[in-house]
N, CA, C and O atoms as a GROMACS GRO file, in nm:
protein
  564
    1UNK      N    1   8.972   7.853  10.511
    1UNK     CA    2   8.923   7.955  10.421
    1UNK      C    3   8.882   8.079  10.502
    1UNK      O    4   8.801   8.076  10.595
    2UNK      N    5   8.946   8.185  10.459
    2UNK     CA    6   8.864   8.336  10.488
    2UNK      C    7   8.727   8.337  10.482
    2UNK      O    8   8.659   8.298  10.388
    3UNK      N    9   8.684   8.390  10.604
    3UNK     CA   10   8.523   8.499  10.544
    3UNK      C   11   8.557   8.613  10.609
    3UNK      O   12   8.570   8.638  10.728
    4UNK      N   13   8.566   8.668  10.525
    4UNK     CA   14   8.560   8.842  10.453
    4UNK      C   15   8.419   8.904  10.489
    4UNK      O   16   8.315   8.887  10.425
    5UNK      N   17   8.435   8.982  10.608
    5UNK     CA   18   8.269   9.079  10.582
    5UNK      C   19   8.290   9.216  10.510
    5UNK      O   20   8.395   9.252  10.457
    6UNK      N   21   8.187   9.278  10.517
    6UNK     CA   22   8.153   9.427  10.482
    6UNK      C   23   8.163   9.534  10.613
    6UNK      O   24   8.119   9.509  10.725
    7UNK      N   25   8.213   9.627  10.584
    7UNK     CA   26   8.183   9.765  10.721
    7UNK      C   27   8.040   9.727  10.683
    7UNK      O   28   8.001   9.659  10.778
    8UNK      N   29   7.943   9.736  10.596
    8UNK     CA   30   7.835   9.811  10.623
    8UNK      C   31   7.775   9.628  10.703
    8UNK      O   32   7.723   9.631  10.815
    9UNK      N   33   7.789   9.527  10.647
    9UNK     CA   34   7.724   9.438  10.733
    9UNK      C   35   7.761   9.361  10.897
    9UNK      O   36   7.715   9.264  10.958
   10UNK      N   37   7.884   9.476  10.929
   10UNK     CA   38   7.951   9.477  11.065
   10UNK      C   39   7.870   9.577  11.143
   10UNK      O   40   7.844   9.571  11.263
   11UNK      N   41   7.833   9.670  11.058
   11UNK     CA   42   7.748   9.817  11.137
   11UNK      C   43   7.624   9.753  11.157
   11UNK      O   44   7.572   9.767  11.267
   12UNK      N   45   7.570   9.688  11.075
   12UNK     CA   46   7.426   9.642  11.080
   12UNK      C   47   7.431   9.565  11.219
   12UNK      O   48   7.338   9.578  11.298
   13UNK      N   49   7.537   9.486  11.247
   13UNK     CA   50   7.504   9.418  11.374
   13UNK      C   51   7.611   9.453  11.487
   13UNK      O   52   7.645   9.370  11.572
   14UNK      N   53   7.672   9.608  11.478
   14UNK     CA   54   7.665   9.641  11.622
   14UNK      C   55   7.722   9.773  11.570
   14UNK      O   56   7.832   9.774  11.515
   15UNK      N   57   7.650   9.887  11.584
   15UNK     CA   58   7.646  10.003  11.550
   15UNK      C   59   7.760  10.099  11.542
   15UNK      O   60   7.779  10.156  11.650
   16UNK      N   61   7.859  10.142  11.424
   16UNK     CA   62   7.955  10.223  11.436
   16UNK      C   63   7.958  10.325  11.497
   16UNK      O   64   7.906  10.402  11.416
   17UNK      N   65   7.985  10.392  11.598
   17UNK     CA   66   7.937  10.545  11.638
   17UNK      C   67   7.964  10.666  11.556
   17UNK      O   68   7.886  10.761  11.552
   18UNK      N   69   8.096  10.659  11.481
   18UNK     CA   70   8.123  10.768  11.326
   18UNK      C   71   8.117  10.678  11.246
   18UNK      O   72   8.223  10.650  11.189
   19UNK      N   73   8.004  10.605  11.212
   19UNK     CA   74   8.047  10.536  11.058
   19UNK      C   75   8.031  10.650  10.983
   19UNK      O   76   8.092  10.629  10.877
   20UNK      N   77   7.988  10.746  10.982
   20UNK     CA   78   7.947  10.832  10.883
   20UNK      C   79   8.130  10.911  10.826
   20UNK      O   80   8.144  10.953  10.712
   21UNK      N   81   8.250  10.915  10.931
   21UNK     CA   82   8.358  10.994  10.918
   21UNK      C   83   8.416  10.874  10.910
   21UNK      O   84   8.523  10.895  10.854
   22UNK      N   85   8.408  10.786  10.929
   22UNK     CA   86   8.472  10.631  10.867
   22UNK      C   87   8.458  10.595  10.709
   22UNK      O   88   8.548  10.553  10.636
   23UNK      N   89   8.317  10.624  10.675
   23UNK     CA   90   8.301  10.596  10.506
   23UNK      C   91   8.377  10.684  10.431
   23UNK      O   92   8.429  10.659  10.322
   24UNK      N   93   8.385  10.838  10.521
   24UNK     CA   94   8.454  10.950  10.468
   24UNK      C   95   8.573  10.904  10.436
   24UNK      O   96   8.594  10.889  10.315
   25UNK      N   97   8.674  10.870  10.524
   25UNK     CA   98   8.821  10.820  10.528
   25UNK      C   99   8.854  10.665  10.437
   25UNK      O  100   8.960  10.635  10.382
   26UNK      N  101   8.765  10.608  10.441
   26UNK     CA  102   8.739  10.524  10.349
   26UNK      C  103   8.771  10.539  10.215
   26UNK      O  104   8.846  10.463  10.153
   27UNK      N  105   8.723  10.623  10.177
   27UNK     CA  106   8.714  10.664  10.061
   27UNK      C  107   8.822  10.766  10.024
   27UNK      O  108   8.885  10.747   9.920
   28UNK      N  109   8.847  10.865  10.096
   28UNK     CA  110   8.951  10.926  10.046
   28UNK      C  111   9.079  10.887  10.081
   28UNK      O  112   9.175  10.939  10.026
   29UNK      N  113   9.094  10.796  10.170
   29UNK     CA  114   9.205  10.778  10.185
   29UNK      C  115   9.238  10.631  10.137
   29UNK      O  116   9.347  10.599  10.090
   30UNK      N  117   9.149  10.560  10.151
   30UNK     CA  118   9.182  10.391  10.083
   30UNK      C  119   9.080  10.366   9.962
   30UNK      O  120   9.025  10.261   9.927
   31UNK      N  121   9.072  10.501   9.907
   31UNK     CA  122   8.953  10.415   9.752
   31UNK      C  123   8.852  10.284   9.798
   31UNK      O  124   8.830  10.188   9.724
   32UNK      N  125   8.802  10.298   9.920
   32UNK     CA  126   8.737  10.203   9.896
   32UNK      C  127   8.581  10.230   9.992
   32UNK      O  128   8.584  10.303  10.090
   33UNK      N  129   8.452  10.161   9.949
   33UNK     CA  130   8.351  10.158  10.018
   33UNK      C  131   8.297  10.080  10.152
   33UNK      O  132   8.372  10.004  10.212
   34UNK      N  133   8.182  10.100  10.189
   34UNK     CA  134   8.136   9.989  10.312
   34UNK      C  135   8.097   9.870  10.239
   34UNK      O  136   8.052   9.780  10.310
   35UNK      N  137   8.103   9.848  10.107
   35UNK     CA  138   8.102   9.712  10.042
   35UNK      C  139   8.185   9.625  10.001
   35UNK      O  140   8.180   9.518   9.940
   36UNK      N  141   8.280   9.706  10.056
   36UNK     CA  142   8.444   9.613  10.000
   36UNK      C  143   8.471   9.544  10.111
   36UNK      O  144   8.505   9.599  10.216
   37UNK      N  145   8.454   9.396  10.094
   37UNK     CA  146   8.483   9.227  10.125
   37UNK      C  147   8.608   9.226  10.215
   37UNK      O  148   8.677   9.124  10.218
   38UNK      N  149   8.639   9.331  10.287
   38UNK     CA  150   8.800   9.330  10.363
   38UNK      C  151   8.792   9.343  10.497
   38UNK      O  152   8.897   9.362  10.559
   39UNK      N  153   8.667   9.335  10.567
   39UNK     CA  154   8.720   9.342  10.714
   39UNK      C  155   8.695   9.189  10.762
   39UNK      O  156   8.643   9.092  10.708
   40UNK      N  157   8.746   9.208  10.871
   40UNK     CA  158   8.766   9.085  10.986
   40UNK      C  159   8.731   9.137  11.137
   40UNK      O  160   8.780   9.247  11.164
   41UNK      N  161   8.653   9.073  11.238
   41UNK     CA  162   8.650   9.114  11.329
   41UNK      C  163   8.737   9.015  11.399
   41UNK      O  164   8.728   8.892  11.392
   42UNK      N  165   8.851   9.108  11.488
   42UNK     CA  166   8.963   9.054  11.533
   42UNK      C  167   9.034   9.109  11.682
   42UNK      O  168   8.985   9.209  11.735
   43UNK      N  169   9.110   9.064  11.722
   43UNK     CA  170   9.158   9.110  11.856
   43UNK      C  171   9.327   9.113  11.795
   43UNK      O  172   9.412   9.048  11.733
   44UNK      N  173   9.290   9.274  11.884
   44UNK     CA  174   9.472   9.326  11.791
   44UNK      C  175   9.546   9.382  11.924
   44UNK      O  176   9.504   9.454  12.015
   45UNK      N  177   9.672   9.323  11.901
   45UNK     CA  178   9.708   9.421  12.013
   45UNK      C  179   9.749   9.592  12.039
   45UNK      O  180   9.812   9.660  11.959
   46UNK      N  181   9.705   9.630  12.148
   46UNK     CA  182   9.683   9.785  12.143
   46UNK      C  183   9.860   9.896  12.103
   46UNK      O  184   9.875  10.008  12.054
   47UNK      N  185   9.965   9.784  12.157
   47UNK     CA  186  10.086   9.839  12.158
   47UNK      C  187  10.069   9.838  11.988
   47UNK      O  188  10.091   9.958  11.971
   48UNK      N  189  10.050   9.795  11.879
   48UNK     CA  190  10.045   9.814  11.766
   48UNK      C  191   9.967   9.884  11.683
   48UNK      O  192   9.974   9.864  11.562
   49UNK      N  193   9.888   9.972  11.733
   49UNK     CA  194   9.814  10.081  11.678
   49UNK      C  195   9.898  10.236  11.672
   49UNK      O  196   9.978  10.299  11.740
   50UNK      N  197   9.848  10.244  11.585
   50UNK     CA  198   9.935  10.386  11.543
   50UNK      C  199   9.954  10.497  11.631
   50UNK      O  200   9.864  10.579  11.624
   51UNK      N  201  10.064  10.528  11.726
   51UNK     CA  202  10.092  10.585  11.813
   51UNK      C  203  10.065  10.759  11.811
   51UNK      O  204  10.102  10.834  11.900
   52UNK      N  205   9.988  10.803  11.680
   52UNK     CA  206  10.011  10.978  11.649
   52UNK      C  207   9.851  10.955  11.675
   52UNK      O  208   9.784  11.047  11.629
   53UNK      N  209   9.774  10.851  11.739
   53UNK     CA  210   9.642  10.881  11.812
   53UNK      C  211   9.678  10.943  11.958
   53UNK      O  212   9.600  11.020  12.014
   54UNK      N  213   9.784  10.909  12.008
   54UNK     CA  214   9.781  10.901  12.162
   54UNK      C  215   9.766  11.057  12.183
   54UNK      O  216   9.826  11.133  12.107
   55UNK      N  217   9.673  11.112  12.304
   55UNK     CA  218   9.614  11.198  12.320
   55UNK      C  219   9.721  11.241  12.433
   55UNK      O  220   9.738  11.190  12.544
   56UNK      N  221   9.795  11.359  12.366
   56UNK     CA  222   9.849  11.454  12.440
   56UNK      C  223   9.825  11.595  12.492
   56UNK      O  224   9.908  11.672  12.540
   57UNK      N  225   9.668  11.617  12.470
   57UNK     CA  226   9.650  11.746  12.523
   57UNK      C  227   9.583  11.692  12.677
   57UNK      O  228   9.471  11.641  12.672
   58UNK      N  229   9.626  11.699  12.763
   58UNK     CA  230   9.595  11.715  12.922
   58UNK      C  231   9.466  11.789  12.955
   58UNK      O  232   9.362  11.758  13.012
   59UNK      N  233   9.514  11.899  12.899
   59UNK     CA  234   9.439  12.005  12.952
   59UNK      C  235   9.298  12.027  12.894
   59UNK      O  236   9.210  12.099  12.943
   60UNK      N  237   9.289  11.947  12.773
   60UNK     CA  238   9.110  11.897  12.726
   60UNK      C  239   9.044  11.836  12.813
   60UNK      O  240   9.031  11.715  12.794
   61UNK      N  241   8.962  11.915  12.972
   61UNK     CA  242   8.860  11.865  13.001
   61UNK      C  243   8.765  11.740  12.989
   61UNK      O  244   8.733  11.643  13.058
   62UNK      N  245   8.738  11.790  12.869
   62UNK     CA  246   8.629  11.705  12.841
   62UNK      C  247   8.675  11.537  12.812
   62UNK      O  248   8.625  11.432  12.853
   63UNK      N  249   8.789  11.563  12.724
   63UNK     CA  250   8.839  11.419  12.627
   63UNK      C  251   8.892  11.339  12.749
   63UNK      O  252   8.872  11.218  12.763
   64UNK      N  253   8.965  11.424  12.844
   64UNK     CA  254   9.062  11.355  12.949
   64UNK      C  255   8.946  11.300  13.029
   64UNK      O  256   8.980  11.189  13.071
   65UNK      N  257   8.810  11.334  13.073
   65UNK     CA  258   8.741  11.250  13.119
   65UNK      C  259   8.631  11.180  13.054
   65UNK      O  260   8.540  11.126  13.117
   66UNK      N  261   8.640  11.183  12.945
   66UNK     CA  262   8.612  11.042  12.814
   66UNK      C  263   8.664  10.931  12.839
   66UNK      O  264   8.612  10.819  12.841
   67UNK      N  265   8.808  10.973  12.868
   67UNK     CA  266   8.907  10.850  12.843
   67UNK      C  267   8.918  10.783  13.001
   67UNK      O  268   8.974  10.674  13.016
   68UNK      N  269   8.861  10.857  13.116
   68UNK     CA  270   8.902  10.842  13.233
   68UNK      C  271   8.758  10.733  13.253
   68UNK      O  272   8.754  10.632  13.324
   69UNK      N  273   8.646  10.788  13.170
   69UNK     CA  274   8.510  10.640  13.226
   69UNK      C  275   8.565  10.553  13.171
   69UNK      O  276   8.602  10.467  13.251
   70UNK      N  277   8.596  10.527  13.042
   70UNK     CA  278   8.650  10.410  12.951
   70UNK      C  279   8.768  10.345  13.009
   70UNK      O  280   8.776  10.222  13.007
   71UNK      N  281   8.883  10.434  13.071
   71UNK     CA  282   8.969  10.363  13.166
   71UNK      C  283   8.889  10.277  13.290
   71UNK      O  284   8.921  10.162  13.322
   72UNK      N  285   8.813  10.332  13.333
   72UNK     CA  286   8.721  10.238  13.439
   72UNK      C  287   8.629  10.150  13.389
   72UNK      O  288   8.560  10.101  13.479
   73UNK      N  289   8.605  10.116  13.291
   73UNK     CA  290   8.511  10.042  13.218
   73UNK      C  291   8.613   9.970  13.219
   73UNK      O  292   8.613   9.901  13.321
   74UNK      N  293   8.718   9.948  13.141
   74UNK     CA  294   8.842   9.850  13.117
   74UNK      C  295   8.847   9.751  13.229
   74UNK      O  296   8.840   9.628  13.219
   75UNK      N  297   8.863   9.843  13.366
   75UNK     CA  298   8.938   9.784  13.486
   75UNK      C  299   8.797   9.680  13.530
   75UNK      O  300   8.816   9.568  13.577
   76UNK      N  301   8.650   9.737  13.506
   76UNK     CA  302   8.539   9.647  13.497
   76UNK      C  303   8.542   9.481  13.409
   76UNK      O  304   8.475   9.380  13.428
   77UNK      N  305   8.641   9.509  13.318
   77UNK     CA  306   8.589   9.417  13.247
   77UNK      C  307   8.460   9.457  13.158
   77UNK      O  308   8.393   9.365  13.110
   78UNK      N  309   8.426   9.578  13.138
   78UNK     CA  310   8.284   9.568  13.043
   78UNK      C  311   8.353   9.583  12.921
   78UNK      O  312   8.460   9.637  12.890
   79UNK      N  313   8.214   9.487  12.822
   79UNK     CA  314   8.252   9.525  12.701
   79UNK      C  315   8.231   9.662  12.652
   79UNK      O  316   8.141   9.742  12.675
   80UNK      N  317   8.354   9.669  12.566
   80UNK     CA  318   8.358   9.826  12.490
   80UNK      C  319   8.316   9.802  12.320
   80UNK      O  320   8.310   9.685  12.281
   81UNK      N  321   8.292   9.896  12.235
   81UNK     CA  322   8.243   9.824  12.108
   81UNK      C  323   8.384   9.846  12.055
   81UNK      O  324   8.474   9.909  12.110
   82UNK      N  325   8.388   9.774  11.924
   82UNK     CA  326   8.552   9.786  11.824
   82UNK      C  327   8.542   9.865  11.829
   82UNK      O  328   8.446   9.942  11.837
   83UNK      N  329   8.697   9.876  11.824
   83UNK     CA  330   8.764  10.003  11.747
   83UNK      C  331   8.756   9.967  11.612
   83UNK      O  332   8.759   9.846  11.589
   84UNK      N  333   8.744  10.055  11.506
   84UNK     CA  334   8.768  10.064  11.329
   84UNK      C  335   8.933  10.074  11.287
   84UNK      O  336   9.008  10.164  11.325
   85UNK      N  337   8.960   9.989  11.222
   85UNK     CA  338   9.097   9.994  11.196
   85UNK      C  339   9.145   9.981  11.042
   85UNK      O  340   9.060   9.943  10.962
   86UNK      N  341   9.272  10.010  10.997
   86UNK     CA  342   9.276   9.974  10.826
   86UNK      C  343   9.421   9.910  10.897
   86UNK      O  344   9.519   9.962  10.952
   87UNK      N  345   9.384   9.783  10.868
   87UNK     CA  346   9.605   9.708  10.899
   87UNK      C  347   9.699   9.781  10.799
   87UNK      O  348   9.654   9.804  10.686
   88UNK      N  349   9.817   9.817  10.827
   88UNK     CA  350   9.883   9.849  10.730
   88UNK      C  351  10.054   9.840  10.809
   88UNK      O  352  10.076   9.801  10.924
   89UNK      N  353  10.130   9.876  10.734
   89UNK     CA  354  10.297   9.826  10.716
   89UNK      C  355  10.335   9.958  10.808
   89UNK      O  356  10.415  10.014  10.734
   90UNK      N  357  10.328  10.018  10.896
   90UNK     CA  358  10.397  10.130  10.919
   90UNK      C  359  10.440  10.138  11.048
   90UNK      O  360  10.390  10.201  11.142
   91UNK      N  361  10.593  10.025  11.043
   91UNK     CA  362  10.600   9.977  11.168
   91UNK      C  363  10.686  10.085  11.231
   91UNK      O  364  10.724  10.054  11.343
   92UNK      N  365  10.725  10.203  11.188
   92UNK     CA  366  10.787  10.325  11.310
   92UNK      C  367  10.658  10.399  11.347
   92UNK      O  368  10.665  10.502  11.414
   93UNK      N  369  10.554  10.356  11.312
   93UNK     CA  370  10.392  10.428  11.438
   93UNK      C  371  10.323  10.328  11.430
   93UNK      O  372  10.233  10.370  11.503
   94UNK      N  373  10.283  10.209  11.397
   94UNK     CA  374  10.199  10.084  11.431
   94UNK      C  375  10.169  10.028  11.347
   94UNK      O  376  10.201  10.098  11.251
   95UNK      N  377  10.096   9.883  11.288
   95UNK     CA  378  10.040   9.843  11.234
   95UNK      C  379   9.906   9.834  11.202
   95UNK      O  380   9.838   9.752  11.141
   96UNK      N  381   9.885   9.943  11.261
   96UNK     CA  382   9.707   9.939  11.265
   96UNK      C  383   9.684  10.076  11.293
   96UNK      O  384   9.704  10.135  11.400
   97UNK      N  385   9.621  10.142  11.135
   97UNK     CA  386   9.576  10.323  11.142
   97UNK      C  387   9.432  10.316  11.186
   97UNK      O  388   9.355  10.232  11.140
   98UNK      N  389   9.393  10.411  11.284
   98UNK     CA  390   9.257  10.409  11.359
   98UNK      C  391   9.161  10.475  11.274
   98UNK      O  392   9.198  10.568  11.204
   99UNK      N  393   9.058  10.443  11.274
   99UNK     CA  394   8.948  10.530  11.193
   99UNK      C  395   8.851  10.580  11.282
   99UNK      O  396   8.796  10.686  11.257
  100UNK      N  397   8.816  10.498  11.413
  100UNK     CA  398   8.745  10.512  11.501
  100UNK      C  399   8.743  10.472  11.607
  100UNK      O  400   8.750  10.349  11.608
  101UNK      N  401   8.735  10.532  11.740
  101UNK     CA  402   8.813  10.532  11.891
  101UNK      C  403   8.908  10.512  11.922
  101UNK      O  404   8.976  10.412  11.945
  102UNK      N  405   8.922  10.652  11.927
  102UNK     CA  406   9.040  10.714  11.965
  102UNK      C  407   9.048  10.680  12.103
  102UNK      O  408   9.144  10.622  12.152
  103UNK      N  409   8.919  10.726  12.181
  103UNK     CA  410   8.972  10.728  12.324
  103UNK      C  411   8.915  10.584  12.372
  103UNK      O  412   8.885  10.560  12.489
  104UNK      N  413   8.905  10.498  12.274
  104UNK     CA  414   8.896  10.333  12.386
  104UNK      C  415   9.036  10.315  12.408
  104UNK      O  416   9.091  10.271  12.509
  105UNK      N  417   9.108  10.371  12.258
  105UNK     CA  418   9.261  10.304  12.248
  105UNK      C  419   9.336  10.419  12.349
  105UNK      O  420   9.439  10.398  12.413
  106UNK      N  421   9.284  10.504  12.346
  106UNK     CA  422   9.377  10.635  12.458
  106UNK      C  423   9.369  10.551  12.620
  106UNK      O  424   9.468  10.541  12.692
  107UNK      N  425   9.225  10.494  12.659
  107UNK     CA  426   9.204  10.400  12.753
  107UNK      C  427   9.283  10.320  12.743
  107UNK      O  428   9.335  10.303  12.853
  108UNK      N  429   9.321  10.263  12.677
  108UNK     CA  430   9.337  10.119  12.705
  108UNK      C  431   9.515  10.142  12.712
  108UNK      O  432   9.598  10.094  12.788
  109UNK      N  433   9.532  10.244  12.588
  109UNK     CA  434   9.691  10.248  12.612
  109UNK      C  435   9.732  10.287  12.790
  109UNK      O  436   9.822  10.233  12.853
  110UNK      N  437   9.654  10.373  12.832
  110UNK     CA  438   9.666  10.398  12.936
  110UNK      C  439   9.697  10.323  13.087
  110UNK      O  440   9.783  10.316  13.175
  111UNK      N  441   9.545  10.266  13.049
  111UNK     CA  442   9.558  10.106  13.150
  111UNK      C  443   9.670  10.030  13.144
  111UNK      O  444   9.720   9.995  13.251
  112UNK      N  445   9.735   9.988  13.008
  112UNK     CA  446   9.810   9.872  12.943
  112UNK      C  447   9.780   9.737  12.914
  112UNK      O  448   9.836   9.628  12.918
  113UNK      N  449   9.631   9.800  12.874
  113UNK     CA  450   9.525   9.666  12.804
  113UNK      C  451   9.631   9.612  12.677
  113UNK      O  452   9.699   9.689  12.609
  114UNK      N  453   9.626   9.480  12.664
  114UNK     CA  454   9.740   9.458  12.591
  114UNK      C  455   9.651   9.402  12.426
  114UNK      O  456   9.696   9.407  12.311
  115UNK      N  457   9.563   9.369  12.458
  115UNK     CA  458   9.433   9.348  12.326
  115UNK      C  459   9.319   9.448  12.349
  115UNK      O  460   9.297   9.485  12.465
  116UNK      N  461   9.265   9.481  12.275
  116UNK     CA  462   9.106   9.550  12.217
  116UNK      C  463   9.061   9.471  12.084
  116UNK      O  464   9.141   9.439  11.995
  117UNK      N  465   8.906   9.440  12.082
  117UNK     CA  466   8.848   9.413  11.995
  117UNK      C  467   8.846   9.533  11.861
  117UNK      O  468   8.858   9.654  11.880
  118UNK      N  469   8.828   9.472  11.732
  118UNK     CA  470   8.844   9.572  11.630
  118UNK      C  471   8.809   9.474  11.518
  118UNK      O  472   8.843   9.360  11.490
  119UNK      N  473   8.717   9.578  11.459
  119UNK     CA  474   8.711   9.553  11.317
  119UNK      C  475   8.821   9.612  11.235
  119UNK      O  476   8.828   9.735  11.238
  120UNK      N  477   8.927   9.530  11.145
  120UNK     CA  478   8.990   9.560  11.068
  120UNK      C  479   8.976   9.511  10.918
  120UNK      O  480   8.946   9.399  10.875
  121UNK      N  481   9.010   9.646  10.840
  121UNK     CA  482   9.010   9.625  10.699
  121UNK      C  483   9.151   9.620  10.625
  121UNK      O  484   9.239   9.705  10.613
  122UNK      N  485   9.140   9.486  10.578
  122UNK     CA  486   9.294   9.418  10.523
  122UNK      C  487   9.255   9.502  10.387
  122UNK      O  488   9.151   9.465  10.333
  123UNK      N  489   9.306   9.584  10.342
  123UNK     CA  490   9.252   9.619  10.145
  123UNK      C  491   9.380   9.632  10.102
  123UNK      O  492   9.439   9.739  10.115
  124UNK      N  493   9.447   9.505  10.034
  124UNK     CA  494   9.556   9.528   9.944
  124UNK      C  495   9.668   9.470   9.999
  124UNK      O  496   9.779   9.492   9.950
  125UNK      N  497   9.650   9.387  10.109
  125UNK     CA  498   9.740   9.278  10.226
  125UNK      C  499   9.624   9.170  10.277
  125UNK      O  500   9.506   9.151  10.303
  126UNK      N  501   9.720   9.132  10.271
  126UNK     CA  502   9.693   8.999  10.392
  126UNK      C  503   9.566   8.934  10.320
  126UNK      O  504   9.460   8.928  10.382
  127UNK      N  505   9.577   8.883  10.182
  127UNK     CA  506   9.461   8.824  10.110
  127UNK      C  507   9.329   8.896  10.116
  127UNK      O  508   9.222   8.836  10.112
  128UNK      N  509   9.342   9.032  10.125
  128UNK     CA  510   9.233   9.118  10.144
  128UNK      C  511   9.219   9.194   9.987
  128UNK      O  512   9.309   9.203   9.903
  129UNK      N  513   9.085   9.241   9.976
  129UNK     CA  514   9.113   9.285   9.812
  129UNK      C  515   9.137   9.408   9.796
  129UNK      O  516   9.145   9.492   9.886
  130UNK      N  517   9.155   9.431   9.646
  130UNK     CA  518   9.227   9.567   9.650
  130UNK      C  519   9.089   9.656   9.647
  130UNK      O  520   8.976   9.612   9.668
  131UNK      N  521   9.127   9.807   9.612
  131UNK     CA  522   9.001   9.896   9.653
  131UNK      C  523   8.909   9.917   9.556
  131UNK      O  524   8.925   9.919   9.434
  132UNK      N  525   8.785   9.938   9.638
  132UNK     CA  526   8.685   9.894   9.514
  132UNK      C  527   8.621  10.033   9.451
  132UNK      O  528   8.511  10.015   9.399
  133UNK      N  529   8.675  10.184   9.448
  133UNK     CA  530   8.664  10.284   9.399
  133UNK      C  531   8.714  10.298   9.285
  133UNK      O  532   8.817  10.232   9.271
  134UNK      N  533   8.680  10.361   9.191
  134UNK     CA  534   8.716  10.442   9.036
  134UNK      C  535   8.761  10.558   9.106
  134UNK      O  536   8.737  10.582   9.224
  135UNK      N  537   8.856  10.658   8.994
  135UNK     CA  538   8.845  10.791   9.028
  135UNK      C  539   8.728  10.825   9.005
  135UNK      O  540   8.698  10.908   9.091
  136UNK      N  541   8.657  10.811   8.948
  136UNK     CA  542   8.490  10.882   8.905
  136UNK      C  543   8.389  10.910   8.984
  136UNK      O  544   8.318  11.010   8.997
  137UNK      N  545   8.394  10.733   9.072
  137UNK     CA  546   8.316  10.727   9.191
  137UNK      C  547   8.398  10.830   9.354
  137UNK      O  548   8.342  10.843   9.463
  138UNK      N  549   8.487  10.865   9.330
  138UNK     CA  550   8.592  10.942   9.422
  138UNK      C  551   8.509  11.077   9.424
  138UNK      O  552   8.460  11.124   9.527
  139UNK      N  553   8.499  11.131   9.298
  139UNK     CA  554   8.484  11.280   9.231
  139UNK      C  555   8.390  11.295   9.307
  139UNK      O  556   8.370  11.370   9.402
  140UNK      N  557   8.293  11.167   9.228
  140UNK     CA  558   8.133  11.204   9.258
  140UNK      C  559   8.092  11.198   9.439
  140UNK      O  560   7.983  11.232   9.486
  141UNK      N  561   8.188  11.155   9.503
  141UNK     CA  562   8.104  11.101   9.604
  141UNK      C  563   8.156  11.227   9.683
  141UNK      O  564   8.119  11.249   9.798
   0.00000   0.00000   0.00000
């Protein structure tokens, strides 16, 4: 048997860093809330995440050495927190659209970490439920 958590009772016990632009995307893009019964915390592999994350500007300072501690964290072995994920069918860019960390997965693609930890939300596959928004609750929120 499945157990099905919540984003919001995954955040409660280890802190989203954008949950706040995660609920956003949530909602407008999958009708659904931090109360909808669809994630799993899981180990996915990184070659299957949606490839239009991979960070091609070089010349961003700042991001390129984001991704350069987190590349050395990798090669440590330290834990990194999930990545946020929604599984989905879109196997010419990945099976897995990112909602949140970008640059663990820019790391890790880098390294050629072949798993990362992730919370993923099945909504509308994989015995996951469908979305738990109205248009009404869309409008309003």
């Amino acid at each position: 048997m499945t157990t099905w958590s919540t984003l919001a009772g995954l955040h409660r016990s280890e802190p989203c860093k954008d949950y706040g632009a995660v609920l956003d995307n949530l909602a407008v893009l999958y009708r659904s809330t931090a109360q909808l019964r669809c994630w799993k915390s899981e180990v996915v592999p990184v070659g299957e995440i949606d490839r239009v994350q991979i960070m091609d500007d070089l010349d961003d300072h700042d991001e390129t050495q984001r991704v350069k501690g987190l590349r050395s964290a990798l090669r440590r072995n330290d834990p990194l927190p999930p990545l946020v994920l929604v599984h989905g069918l879109t196997p010419d860019r990945g099976n897995y659209c990112l909602l949140d960390g970008c640059h663990r997965f820019n790391a890790a693609h880098q390294e050629g970490t072949e798993t990362l930890r992730a919370w993923v939300a099945h909504i509308n596959c994989c015995g996951g439920p469908s979305p738990d928004m109205d248009d009404t609750k869309l409008a309003a929120g």
